[in-house]
C-alpha positions, 0 to 999 in steps of 0.5 A, a space after each residue: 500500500 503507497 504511503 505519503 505525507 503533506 507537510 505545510 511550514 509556514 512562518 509560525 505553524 505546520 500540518 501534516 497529513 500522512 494518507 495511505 492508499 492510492 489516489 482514488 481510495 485512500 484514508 489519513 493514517 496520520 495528522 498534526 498540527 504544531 506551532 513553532 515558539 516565537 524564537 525559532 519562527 524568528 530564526 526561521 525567517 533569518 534563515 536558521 533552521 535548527 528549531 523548525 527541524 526540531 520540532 519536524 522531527 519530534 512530530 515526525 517521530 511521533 506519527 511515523 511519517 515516510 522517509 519518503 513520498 512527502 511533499 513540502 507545502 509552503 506559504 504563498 507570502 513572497 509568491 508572485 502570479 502572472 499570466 503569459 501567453 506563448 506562441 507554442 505549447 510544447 513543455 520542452 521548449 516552454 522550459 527553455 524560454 519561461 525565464 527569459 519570457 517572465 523577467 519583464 514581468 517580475 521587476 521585484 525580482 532577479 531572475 536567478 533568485 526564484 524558481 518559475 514554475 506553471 501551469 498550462 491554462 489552455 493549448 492548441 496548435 498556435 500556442 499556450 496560454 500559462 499562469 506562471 508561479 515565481 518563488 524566491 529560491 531561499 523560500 524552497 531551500 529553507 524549506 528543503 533543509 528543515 526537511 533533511 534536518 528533521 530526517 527525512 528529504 521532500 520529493 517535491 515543494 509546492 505553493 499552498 495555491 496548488 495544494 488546495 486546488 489538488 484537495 478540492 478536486 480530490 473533494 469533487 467539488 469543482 464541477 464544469 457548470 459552476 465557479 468557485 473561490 478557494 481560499 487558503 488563510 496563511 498567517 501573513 498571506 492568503 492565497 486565492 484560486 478562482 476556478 471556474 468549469 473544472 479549471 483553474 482559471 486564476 492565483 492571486 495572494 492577499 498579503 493579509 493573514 491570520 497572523 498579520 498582526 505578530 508579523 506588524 509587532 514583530 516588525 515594530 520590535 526589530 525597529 525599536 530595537 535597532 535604535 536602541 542598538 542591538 546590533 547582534 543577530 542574538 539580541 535582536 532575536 530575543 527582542 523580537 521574540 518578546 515583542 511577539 509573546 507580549 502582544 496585548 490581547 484586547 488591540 490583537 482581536 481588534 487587528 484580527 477582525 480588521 484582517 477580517 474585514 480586508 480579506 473580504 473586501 479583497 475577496 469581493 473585489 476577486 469576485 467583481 474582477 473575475 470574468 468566468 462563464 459561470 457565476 461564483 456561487 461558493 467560497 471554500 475556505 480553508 487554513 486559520 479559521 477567522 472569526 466572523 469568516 465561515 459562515 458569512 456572505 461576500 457579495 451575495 456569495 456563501 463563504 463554507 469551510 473547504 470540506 476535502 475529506 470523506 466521512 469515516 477516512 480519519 480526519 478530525 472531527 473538528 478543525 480540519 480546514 486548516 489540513 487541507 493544504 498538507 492533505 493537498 501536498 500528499 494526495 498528489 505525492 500519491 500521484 493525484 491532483 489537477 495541478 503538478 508543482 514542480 518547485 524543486 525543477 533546478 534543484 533536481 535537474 542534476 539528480 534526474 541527468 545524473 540518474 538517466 546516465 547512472 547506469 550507462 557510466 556504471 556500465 561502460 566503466 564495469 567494460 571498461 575494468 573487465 578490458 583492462 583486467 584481461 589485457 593487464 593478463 595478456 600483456 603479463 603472459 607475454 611480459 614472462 615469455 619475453 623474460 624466461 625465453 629471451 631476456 633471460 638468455 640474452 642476460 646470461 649471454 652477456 654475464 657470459 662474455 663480461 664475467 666469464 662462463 658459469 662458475 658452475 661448469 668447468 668450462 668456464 670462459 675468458 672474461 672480457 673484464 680482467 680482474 672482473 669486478 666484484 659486484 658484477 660477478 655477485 650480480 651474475 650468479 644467481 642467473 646461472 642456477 635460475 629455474 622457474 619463477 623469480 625470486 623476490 629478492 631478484 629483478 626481472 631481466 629486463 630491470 636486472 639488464 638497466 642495472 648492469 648497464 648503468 653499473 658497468 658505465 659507472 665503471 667505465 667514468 671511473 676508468 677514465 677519471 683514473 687514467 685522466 681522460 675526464 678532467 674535472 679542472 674548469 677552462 678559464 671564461 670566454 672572451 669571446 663568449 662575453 663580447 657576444 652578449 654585450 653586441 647582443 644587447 647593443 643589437 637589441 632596440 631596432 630604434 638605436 644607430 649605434 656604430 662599433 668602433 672598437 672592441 677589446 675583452 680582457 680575463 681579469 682574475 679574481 680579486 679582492 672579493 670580485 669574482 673572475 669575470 672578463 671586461 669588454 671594453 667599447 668604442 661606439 657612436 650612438 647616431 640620432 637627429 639631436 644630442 638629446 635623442 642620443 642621451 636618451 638611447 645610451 642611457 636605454 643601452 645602459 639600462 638594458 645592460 643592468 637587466 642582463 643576469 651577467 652584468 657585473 658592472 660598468 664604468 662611466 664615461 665621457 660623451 662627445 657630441 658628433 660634428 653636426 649634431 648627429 648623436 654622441 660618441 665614447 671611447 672606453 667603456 668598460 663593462 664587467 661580465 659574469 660569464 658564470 651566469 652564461 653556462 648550462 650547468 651551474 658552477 661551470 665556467 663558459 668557454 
């Protein structure tokens, strides 16, 4: 037997409704309603969860409602409904375009801010016309997170508007030839639904509840306590909460029947503004009961509780208007209701992708593990053969020929290496008595090959350092190496017309704390329109020099103008160079 659960949070209270069965016949197993105290409807707001998830839990707890199949139900307050129009009515293009064609509507939001959902209000081949729901995203997720907190995770958010649509069409009291309004009482919204030949024809909130007054105190508090300079969220939280448990009783009946009177009056304006086929002839009201409210008449019209439950199916006998939300969330968790609500859409577009290519990745990766188990054990096999019947021999033939025949036969070949190193004939024997698997101890032949190679090149630059083929003795600096990186820097500003006129480089040896470096000596002119561009380009020349890694210094020296004005010219200038810094390998010196 299917099993689901409807849970209304509001800004103060919560129902829930748990059903079993199926959409057609089905009875509630389960119901309560609850009150959060005013200090976890404060944090609530502010966004803090923690007491809301209690206080779900220990009701959850006690009822025994699902793990899943529960719908979250939320307050329309920050809700908003608009009516569009679209040039086509296919749902898959209509997700694709909602946003875009809704964000000039919507000037009190950002558009990344909401959820947009819809309903489809008619079809045909020229197009759709919608009634499109947008709620601030915080809304849903705080929701959700109360949820998780308490345990249990809601498969789908709804607004209170949809959920007293689906109840009052699971009640049959919506019919082709009438028209009614269904009314929900939130306490500080109240949602209504104008329906009219079996259809929903229109949402609208009414920003009045049936606790509109705590919220106006409420309001008032966090005022006046910000003038007196609370500025922690702690303190602040504890002012509103007073504020709410300290409201006096006498002015709160007089705000609840003047919220009384605007609903009506907005109520009877519903009425005059509804253009529908059929005359309203009913008001179904259901959520806080009002005083003075069930029971009286709106422009002629009859206001009665919203009666959604059958007789013996487990409600309350008293005060079950205010479940019809919660029984609305989930009697279309069972797969009822004339409006589908899809509030979570963005929240589980990843989860829906990721659960239609779970199974295909799951797959391939399983193929994918199997390929390369059977190819890691082709590839060993062949890996083995090439070890044992040819590494292997061509190994042992080559111990033969450096360090002579197996000590193992009495005819034991001439060593190619006389004496034979030590370690290389410790390194041979165990490959001459070898049957069957490798040791652990031992290398594979094709590692034990890669070591020899390197062992007897170690051998060989031993060798030659001995007889002093390698000399480990560093050539004195290049001159020319030197002179090449200063032309390079004169040749490096296509803007400069320098001339060479001299060029001499000397080997200075090391002294009083200055490396050995090599000093160029330069004789140049600099030609140019004027002495003053010439200044500047030798001053350019010098400045590139102090940039280079090897400039060790440079000597000042006198500037002589050119016969005419044509640029400057020196003689002399000496510049140090670390030719160190021109070598590959750190430490050596350039030659």
């Amino acid at each position: 037997m299917a099993r689901s659960c409807g849970i209304r949070i509001g800004p103060r209270r919560f129902e829930l409704v748990v059903l079993d069965g199926s959409p057609k016949r089905h009875k509630i197993s389960a119901y309560y309603t609850g009150e959060f105290s005013p200090e976890d409807a404060v944090a609530y707001a502010a966004g803090d969860v923690t007491g809301v998830a209690r206080d779900l839990k220990e009701a959850a707890k006690n009822h025994r409602i699902p793990a899943e199949n529960v719908t979250a139900v939320i307050a329309t307050d920050q809700a908003a409904f608009r009516r569009i129009t679209l040039p086509f009515s296919d749902r898959q293009k209509i997700d694709q375009v909602l946003k875009f064609e809704i964000e000039g509507e919507l000037p009190q939001f950002d558009i990344d801010t909401v959820v947009v959902d819809y309903h489809i209000l008619n079809s045909d081949d020229s197009g759709a016309e919608l009634i499109v729901s947008a709620v601030p995203k915080a809304d849903v997720r705080r929701a959700v997170e109360a949820c998780e907190k308490a345990g249990f995770e809601a498969l789908e958010v709804e607004l209170e508007a949809t959920a007293i649509v689906n109840a009052a069409f699971a009640a049959d009291i919506c019919h082709i030839d009438d028209a009614q309004l269904l009314v929900h009482v939130g306490e500080h919204s109240t949602c209504v639904v104008v329906v009219a030949g079996g259809e929903v024809k229109e949402f609208r909130v009414i920003h009045i509840g049936g606790m509109t007054h705590l919220a106006s105190e409420l309001e008032l508090g966090s005022i006046s306590g910000a003038e007196d300079g609370d500025d922690e969220d702690g303190d602040t939280e504890n002012i509103d909460a007073d504020v709410i448990g300290t409201i006096d009783p006498i002015e709160a009946s007089r705000r609840v029947e003047q919220a009384v009177k605007r609903i009506r009056r907005e109520l009877g304006r519903t009425i005059s503004a509804a253009r529908t086929p059929q005359e309203i002839e009913a008001i179904y009201v259901s959520g806080m009961e009002l005083p003075g409210l069930i029971g009286s008449e709106v422009m002629g019209v009859s206001v009665y509780v919203l009666d959604c439950f059958d007789a013996d199916s487990g409600q309350p006998a008293d005060g079950f208007g205010q479940l019809v939300a919660s029984y609305g969330g989930a009697f279309s968790q069972l797969g009822g209701g004339q409006v589908k609500a899809s509030l979570r859409r963005d929240d589980l577009r990843f989860t829906g992708t990721w659960e239609r290519l779970e199974f295909p990745i799951a797959f391939a990766a399983l193929m994918l593990a199997t390929f390369l188990g059977m190819m890691n054990i082709l590839q060993m096999r062949k890996l083995n053969r090439l070890s044992f019947q040819g590494v292997l021999l061509h190994l042992t033939s080559s111990n033969n020929f450096i360090v002579g025949g197996s000590p193992n036969k009495g005819n034991k070949g001439k060593p190619r290496m006389d004496p034979v190193p030590r370690d290389l004939l410790e390194r041979a024997k165990p490959y001459y008595t070898l049957n069957g698997e490798l040791p652990d101890d031992l290398l594979p032949p094709l590692d034990e090959l890669q070591a020899v190679e390197d062992l007897i090149g170690k051998k060989i630059e031993e060798l030659q350092l001995e007889v002093g083929d390698i000399q480990d003795v560093p050539l004195p600096p290049s001159a020319f190496a030197a002179m090449t990186v200063v032309l390079g820097v004169l040749n490096g500003n296509d803007e400069w017309r320098p001339s060479l006129r001299g060029l001499r480089a000397s080997y200075e040896r090391e002294k009083r704390g200055e490396p050995e470096h090599i000093s160029v000596k330069l004789d140049a002119t600099f030609f140019a329109k004027g002495s003053y561009e010439a200044t500047n380009h030798v001053a350019a020349f010098d400045r590139a020099l102090r940039d280079q890694p090897w400039f060790m210094g440079a000597d000042d020296v006198t500037t002589d103008p050119l016969e005419g004005d044509a640029g400057l010219s020196f003689k002399g200038k000496t510049i140090r160079v670390d030719t160190s810094k021109l070598a590959k390998n750190p430490g050596q010196s350039a030659n």
